[in-house]
C-alpha positions in Angstrom: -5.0 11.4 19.3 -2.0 10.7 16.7 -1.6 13.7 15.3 2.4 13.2 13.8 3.0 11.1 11.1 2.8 7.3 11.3 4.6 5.4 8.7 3.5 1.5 8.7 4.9 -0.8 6.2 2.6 -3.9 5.6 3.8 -7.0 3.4 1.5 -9.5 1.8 1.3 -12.6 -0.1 0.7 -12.2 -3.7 -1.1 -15.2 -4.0 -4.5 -14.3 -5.7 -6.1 -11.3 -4.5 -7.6 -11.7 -1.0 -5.2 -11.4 1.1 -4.0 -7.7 -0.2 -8.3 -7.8 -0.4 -8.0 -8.1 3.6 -4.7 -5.7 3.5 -6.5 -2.9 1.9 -9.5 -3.2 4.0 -7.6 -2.9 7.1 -5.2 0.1 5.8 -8.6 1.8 5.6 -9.7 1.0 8.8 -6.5 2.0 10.2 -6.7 5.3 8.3 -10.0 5.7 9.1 -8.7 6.0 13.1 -5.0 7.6 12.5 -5.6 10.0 9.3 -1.6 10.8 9.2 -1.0 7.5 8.6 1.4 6.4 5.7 1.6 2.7 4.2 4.8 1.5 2.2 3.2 -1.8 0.6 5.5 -4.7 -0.5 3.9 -7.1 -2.4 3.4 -8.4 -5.9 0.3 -7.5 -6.2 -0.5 -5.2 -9.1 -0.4 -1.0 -8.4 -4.5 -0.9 -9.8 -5.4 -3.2 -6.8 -4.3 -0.5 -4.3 -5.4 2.5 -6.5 -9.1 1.4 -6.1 -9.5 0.0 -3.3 -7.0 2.0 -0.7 -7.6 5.4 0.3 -4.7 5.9 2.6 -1.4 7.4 0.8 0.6 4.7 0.0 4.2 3.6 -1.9 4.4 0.6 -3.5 7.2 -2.0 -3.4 7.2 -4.9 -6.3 8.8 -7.8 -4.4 7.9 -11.3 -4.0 7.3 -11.8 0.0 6.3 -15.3 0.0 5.5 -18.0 -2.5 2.6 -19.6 -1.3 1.0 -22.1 -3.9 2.0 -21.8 -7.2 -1.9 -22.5 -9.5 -2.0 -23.9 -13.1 -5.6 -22.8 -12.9 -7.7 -20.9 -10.3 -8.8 -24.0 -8.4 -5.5 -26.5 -9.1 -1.8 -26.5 -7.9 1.5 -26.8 -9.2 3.0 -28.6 -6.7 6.4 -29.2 -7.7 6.6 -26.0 -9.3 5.4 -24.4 -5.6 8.6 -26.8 -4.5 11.2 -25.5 -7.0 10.3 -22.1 -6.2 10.5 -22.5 -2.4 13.7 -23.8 -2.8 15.3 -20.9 -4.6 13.4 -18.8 -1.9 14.1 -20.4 1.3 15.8 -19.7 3.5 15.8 -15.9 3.0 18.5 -13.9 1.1 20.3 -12.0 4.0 21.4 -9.6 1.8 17.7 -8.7 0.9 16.4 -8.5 4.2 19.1 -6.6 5.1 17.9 -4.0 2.2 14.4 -3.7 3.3 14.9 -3.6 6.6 17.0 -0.6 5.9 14.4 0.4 3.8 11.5 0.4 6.2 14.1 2.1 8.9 14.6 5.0 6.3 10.8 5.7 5.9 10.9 5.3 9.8 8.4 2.6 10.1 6.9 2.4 13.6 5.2 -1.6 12.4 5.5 -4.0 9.8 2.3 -5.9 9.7 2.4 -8.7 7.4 -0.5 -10.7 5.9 1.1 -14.1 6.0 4.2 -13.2 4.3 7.3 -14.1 6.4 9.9 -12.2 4.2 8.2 -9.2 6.7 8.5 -10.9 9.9 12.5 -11.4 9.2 12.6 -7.7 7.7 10.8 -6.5 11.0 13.3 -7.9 13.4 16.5 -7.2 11.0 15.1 -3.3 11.4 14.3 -3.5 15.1 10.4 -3.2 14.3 7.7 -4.5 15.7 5.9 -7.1 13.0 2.0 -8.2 13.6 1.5 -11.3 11.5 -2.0 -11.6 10.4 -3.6 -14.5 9.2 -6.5 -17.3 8.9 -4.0 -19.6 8.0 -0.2 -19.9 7.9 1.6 -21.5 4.7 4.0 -24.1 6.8 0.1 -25.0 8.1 -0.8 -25.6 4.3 1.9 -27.7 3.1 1.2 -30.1 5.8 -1.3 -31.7 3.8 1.4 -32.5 0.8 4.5 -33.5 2.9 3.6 -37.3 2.4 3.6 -37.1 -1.6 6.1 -34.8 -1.1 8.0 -34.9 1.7 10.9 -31.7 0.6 7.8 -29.8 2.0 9.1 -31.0 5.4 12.2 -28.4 5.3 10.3 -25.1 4.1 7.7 -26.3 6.8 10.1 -26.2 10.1 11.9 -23.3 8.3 8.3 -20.9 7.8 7.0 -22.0 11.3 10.1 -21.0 13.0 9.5 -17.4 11.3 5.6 -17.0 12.1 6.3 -18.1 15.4 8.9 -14.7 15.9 6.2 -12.3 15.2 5.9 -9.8 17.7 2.1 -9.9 17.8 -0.6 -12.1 16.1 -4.3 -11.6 14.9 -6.0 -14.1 13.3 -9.3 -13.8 11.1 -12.4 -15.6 11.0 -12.9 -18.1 9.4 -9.9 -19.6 11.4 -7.9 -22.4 10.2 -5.7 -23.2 12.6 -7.1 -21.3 16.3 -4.0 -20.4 18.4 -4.1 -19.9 22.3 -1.3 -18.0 21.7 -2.9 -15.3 19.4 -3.0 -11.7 20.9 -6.5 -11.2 18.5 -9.3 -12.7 17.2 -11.4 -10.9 15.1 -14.7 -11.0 13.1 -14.2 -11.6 9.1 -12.2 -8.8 7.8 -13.9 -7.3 4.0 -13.5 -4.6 2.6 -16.4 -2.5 2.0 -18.5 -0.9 -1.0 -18.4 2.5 -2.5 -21.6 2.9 -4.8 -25.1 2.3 -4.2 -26.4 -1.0 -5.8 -29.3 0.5 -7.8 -26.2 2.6 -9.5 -23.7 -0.7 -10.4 -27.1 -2.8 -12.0 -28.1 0.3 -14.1 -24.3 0.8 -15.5 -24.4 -3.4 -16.3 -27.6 -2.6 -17.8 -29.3 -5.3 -15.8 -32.9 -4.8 -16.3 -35.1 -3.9 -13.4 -37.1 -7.4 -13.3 -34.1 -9.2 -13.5 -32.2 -11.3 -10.7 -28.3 -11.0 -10.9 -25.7 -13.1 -10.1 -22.3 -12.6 -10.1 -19.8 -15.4 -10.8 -16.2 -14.8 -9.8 -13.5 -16.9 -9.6 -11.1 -14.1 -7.3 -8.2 -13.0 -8.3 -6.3 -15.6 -10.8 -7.8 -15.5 -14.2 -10.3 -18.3 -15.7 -10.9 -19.3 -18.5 -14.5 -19.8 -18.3 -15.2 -22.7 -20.5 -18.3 -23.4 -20.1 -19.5 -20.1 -20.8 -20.4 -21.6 -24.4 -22.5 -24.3 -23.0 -24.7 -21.6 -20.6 -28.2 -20.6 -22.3 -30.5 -17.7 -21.8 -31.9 -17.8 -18.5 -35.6 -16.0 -18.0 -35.4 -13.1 -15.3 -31.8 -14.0 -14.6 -28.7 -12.0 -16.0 -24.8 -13.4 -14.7 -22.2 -10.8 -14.1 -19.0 -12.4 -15.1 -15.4 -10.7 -14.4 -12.8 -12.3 -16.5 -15.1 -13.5 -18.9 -14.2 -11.1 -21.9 -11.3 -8.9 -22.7 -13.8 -6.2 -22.7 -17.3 -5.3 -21.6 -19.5 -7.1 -23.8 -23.5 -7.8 -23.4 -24.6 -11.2 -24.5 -26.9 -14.0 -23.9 -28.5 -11.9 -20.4 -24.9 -12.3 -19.3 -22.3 -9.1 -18.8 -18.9 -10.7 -19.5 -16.2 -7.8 -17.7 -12.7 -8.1 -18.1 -10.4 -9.3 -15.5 -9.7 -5.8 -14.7 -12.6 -3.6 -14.9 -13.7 -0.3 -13.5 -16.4 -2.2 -11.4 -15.3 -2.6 -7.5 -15.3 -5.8 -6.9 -17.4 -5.7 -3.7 -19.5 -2.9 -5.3 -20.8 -6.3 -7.8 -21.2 -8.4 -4.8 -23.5 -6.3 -2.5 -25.1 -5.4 -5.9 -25.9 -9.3 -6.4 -28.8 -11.3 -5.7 -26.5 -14.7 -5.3 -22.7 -15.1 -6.2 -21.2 -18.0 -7.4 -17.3 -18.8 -7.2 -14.6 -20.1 -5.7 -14.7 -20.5 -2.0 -11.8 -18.4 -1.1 -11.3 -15.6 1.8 -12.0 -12.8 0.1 -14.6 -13.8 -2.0 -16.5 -15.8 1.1 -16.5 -12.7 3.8 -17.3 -10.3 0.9 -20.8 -12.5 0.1 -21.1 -13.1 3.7 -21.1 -9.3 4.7 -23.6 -8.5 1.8 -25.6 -11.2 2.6 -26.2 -12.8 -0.5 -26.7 -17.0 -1.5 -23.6 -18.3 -2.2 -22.9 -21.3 -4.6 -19.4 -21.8 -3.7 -16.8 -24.0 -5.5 -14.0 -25.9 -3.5 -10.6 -26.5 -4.5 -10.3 -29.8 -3.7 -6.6 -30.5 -2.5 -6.2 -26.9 -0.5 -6.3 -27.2 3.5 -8.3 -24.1 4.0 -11.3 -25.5 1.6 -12.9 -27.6 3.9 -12.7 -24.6 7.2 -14.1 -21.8 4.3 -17.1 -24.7 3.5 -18.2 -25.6 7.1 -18.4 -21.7 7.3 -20.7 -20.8 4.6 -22.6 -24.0 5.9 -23.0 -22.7 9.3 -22.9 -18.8 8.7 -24.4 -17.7 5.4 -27.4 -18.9 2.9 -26.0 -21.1 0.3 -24.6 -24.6 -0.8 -21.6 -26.3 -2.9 -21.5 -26.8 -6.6 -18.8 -29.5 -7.7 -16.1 -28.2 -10.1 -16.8 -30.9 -12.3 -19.8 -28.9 -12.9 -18.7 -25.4 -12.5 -16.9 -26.6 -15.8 -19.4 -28.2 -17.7 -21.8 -25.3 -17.2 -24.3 -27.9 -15.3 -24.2 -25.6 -12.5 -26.6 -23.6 -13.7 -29.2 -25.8 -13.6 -28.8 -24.6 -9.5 -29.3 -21.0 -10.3 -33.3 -20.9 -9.5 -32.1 -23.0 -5.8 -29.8 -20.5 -4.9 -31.9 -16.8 -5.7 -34.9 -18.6 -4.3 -32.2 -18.7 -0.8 -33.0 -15.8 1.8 -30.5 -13.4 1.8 -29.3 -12.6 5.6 -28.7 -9.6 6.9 -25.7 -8.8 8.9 -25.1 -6.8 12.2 -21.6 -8.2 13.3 -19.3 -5.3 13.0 -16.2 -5.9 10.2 -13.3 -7.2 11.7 -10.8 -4.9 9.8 -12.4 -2.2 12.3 -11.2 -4.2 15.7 -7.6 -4.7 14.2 -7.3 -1.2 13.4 -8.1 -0.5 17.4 -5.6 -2.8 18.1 -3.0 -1.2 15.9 -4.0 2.2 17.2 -3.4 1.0 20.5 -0.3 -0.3 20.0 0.7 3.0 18.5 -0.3 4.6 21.8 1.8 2.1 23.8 4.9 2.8 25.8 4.9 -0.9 25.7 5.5 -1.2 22.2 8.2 1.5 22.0 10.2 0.0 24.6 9.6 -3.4 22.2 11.2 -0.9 19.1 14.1 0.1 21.4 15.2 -3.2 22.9 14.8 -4.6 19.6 17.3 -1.7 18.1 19.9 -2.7 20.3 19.8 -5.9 19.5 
């Protein structure tokens, strides 16, 4: 038993919301097994994110760790803009790595796990820490799929592989993109998990007791939602939309939140009868873990799409609903096909739970300490 205080710093891509989604859901797992625990966060995600969803003390860090995909909209890429940035990115500032590393060594981190960002992995080894890189995809992975339109992906490629490839221990997450042999951990889907009852989140969204709710969610980069003027009242059905309205408003049997509301994200999808939204990580283990129907929407020119699709296909209750019609509002002309879906009820245990033993038990290790030391005297 870990009964000293264990400092861990954890970076993460701040590129939508799922992967500090997955972050926060292992922190609490980890706290849940090692309550002296201590996370120093570096990310740009925003400080609310962390307030309400992590309940492990925390400090938070506001630096950009990777750059990931830069979006014009929730489901399409800036590609050249992703490009200009990498540039001005890549290869790493020594000077700032040097600065967090001696950072983290201040706070006398004992790991730096990273959610695909690589600024950590660097930081780790500058500090002579341990880094776990976790992932279900790796970005020098994703640009693959550009590098003949756009072939200056080919530098940032070799350059981000090198990096993931020095991590000191690896977990990936189902859905996997990309399986390694290599990997030290597989786990289940990692979600993080609800707080309130769902009888309690449809009575505060007024949803009336006869009523079938479904909550449409694009994650974590605001939408527009167009087509919301084209949607009409549905009998028996009420949508639940986050960043639908600057405010809470009631309308039309829908409940537009804003993008920021005091509604828990996965308290509205275990609350929900089906979701439909945007097929990314977070999003697709949160509705697979509650169960629900899923109409999902793919974005059409990102890697992961097509891994996330084959496994709501093969793993949950639910179909795909073209963005073409996701923006016309056509899609919900599918709304009575996807309640009318069985939802499924899950006994796999969360994978945030096995990566927290593994953590713990790395903790524990002599091995791993010998790793800090060797790496100290580097």
């Amino acid at each position: 038993m870990i009964t000293s205080p264990v400092p861990l710093a954890f970076f993460i891509s701040s590129h939508g919301f799922g992967h500090a989604a997955r972050s926060v859901a292992i922190m609490n797992a980890i706290y849940e097994r090692v309550a002296t625990v201590r996370f120093e966060i570096f990310t740009l995600t925003p400080r609310w994110f962390f307030e309400e969803s992590l309940q492990a003390p925390f400090s938070l860090h506001p630096i950009k760790t990777d750059i990931g995909l830069v979006q014009q909209t929730s489901l399409t890429e800036d590609l050249t803009e992703t490009l200009n940035q990498l540039d001005a990115f890549i290869p790493f500032d020594q000077a700032l790595v040097n600065k967090l590393a001696k950072q983290i060594s201040k706070t006398s981190c004992q790991l730096v796990l990273c959610d695909i960002s690589p600024l950590g992995i660097a930081v780790a080894h500058a500090a002579g820490i341990p880094s776990i890189l976790i992932e279900n995809f790796t970005w020098d992975w994703i640009y693959e799929l550009y590098t003949a339109e756009y072939p200056r992906f080919r530098f940032h490629i070799e350059y981000l592989r090198k990096v993931f490839n020095s991590t000191d221990y690896h977990i990936q997450t189902e859905p996997v993109c990309n399986p390694q042999k290599t990997a030290n951990l597989t786990t289940y889907p990692v979600s993080r998990k609800p707080k309130t009852p769902a009888i309690q989140i449809r009575r505060k969204l007024n949803i009336p007791d006869n009523h079938r709710m479904v909550l449409v969610t694009m994650g974590g980069i605001p939408e527009r939602f167009s087509m919301l003027r084209n949607l009409s009242k549905l009998d028996g059905i009420s949508l639940v939309i986050p960043g639908g309205s600057y405010q809470m408003q009631f309308t039309n049997h829908m409940v537009l939140l804003p993008h920021h509301s005091n509604f828990y994200h996965p308290d509205l999808v275990f609350a929900s009868d089906a979701v439909v939204g945007k097929a990314g990580y977070s999003t697709t283990v949160e509705v697979y873990f509650a169960g629900a129907p899923f109409g999902f929407i793919n974005r059409p020119n990102f890697r992961e799409s097509p891994v996330l699709a084959t496994f709501i296909q093969h793993q949950m209750a639910g179909f795909e609903i073209p963005s073409s019609l996701f923006q016309n509002g056509e899609w919900i002309e599918a709304i009575p096909q996807l309640i009318s879906l069985p939802h499924i009820q899950r006994l796999s245990p969360n994978g945030a739970e096995q990566i927290a033993w593994y953590v713990q038990s790395l903790l524990n290790n002599d091995e791993n300490q010998t790793l800090s030391q060797s790496r100290a005297q580097e």
